[in-house]
N, C-alpha and C positions, 0 to 999 in steps of 0.2 A: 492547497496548503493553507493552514489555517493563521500559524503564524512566521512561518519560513523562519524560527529561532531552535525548532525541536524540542520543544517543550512541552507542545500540546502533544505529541506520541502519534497525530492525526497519521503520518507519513512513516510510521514505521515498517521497515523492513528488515526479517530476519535473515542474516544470511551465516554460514559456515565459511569459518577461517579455521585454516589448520585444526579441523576436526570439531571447532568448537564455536556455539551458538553466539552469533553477537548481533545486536542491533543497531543497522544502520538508520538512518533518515534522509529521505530524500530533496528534505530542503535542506539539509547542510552538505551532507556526503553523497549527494546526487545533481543533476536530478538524471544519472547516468550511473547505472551500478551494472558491475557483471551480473549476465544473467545464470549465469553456470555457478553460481556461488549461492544464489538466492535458495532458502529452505521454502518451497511450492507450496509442498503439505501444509506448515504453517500460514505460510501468507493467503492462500487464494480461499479459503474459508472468512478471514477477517474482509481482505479485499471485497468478496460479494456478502457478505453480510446483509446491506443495503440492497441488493437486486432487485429483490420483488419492488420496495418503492421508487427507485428508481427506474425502474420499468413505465410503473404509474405517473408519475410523473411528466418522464416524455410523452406517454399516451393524451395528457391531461394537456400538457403543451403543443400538441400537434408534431411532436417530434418524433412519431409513431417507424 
């Protein structure tokens, strides 16, 4: 987290309440969200966004 206030958007997660889109955060409204609520499709596209260099990364740091 970047600044554990929700501000920076770092920690957002989309989830469905009563049918409709709302965005939680994990440093305020977390760091524990139902997982059955969480919209997937959205989140795990942003969530690995980063992959490929983080992949690198660990490679680079021996964390292979």
């Amino acid at each position: 987290m970047v600044d554990a206030t929700g501000m920076c958007g770092a920690c957002m997660v989309p989830v469905n309440i009563d049918g409709k889109m709302v965005r939680k955060h994990a440093c305020i409204d977390g760091p524990e969200l139902d997982a059955h609520i969480i919209d997937w499709d959205k989140f795990l596209p942003r969530f690995l966004q980063f992959r490929k260099q983080e992949d690198e990364s660990k490679v680079r740091h021996g964390f292979n």
